[in-house]
C-alpha positions as CSV (number, residue, x, y, z in Angstrom):
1,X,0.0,0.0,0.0
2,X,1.4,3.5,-1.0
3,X,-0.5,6.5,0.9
4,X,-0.5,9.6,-1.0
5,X,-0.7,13.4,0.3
6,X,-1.2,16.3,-2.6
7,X,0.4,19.6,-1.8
8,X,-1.1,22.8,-1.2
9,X,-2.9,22.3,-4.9
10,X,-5.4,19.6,-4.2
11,X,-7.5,20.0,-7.1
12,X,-4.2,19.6,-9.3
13,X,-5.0,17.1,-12.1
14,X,-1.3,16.4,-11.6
15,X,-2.0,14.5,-8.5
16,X,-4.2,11.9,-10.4
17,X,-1.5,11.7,-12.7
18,X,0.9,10.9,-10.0
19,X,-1.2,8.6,-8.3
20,X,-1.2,6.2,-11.5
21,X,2.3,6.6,-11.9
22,X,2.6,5.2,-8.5
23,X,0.8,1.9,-9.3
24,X,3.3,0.5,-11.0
25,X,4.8,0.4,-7.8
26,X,1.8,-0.9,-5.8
27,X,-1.8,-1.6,-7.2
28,X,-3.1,0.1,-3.8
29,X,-2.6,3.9,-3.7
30,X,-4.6,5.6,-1.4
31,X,-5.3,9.5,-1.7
32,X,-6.0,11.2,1.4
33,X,-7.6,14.4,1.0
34,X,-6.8,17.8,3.4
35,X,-8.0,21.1,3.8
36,X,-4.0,22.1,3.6
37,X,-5.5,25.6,5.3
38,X,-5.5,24.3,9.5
39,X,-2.3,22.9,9.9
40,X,-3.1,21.4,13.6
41,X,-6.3,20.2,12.4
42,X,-4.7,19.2,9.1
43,X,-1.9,16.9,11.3
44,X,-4.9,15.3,13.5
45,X,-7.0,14.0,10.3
46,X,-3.8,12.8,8.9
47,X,-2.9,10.5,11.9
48,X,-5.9,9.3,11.6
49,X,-6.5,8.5,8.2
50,X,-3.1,7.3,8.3
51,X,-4.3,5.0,10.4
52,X,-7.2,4.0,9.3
53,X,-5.4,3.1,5.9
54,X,-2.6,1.0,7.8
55,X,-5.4,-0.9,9.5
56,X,-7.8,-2.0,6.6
57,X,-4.2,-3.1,4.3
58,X,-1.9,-6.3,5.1
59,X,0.7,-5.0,3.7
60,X,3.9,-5.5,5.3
61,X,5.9,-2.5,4.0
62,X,3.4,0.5,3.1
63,X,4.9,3.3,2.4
64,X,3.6,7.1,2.4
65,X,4.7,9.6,-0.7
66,X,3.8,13.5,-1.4
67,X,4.9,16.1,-3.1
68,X,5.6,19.8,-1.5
69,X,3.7,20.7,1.2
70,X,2.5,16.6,1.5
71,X,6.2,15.8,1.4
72,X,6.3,18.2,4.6
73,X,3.1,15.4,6.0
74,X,4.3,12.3,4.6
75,X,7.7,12.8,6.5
76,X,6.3,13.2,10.1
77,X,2.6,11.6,9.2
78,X,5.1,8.6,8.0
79,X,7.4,9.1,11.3
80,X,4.9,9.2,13.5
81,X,2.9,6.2,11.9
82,X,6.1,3.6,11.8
83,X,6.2,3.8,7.6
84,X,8.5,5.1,5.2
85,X,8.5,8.0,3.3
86,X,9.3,9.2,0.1
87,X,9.1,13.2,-0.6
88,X,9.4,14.9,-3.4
89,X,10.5,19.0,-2.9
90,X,9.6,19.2,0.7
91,X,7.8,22.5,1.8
92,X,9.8,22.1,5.3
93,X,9.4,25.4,5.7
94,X,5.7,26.3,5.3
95,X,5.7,29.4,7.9
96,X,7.8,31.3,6.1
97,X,6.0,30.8,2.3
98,X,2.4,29.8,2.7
99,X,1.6,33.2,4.5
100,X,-1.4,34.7,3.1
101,X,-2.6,31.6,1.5
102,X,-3.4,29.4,4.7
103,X,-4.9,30.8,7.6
104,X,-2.4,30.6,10.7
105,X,1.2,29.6,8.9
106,X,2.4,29.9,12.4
107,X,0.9,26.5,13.7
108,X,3.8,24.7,11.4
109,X,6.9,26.5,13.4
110,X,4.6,25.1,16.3
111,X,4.1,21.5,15.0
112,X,7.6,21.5,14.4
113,X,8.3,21.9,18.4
114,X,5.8,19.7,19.2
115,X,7.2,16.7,17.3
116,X,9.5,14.1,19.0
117,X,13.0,16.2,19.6
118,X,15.7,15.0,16.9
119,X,12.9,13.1,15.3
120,X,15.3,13.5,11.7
121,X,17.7,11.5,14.0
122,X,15.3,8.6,15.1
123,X,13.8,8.5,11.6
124,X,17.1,7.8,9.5
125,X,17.4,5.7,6.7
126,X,13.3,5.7,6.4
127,X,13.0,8.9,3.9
128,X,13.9,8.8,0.3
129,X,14.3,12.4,-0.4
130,X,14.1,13.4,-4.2
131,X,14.8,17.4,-5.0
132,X,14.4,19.3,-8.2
133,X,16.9,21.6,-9.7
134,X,14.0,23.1,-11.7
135,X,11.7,23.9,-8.5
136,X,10.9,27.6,-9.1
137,X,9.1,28.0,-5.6
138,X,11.8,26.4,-3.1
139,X,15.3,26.7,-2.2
140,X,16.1,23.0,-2.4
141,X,19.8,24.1,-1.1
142,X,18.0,24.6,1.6
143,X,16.2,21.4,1.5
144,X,19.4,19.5,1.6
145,X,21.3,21.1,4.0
146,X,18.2,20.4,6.0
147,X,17.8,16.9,5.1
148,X,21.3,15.1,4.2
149,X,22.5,14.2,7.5
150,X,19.4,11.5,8.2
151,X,18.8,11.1,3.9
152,X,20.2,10.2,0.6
153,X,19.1,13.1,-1.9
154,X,18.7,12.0,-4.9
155,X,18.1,15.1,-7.8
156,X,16.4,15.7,-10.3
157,X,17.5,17.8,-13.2
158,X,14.0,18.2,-15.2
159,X,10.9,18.4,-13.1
160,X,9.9,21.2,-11.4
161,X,8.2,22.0,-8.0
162,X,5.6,20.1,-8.4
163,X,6.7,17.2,-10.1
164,X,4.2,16.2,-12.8
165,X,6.2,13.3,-13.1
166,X,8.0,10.5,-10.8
167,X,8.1,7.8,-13.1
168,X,12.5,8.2,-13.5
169,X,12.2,7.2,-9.9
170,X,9.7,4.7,-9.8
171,X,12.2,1.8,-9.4
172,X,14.1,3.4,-6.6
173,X,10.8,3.9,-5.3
174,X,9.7,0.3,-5.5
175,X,13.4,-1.0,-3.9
176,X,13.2,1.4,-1.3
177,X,9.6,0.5,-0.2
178,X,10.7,-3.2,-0.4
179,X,14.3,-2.9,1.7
């Protein structure tokens, strides 16, 4: 079972696309849907959808994928839940850019206390991390220096921020999920 988060554009037909793509990985994708505007409320219906997913599937290795601001979910959704994660141009810093477009921004640089301490640390190894050279909307230098000490980066030189398509990664996607 692959679990997968949209970004701040839920109504992107992109996301379709990328849920297809993501079958030849897995036949069961499951989309979960969020309002992206309430980030505490956003993180509560996550866990428990999350959840909810993990319990009705058998599968042994499920895995949880998004792209942007569900890259900055799927990696602490997918921490918190036990499963690994693979993110595609992280919005990790969602208090700084989604100002104006979500209602309290602020409640991220709070979520971000309130997760386990180090939880980067604890969660190594369990995060494929794939950044685009193209991404007009994030610093992915940034990104990096964030996320290389508890990932392997892999780049992208093509696809922009948000990453019509995965399907150049869909094998290390598939031996990932499977390790």
């Amino acid at each position: 079972m692959i679990i997968y988060l949209h970004g701040f554009d839920s109504n992107s037909p992109g996301n379709h696309e990328k849920v297809m793509q993501l079958q030849f990985i897995d036949p069961d994708v499951r989309f979960i849907n969020y309002s992206t505007l309430h980030p505490k409320h956003d993180m509560q219906h996550l866990l428990k959808e999350v959840s909810k997913q993990m319990e009705m599937s058998d599968d042994k290795s499920p895995m949880i994928c998004g792209v942007g601001l569900g890259g900055f979910w799927s990696e602490r959704i997918g921490f918190l839940s036990g499963i690994k994660q693979v993110i595609f141009n992280p919005n990790l810093f969602p208090q700084e850019n989604m100002e104006g477009r979500i209602d309290r921004p602020e409640e991220y640089a709070d979520i971000a206390t309130k997760c386990i301490e180090n939880f980067r640390t604890k969660n190594a190894g369990r995060c494929m991390v794939v950044l685009s050279k193209e991404d007009e909307l994030l610093d992915n230098s940034r990104s990096e220096e964030a996320l290389s000490p508890y990932y392997d980066i892999v780049w992208d030189e093509t696809q922009t921020h948000k990453f019509k398509s995965i399907s150049h990664h869909l094998q290390a996607m598939k031996a990932f999920k499977n390790a």
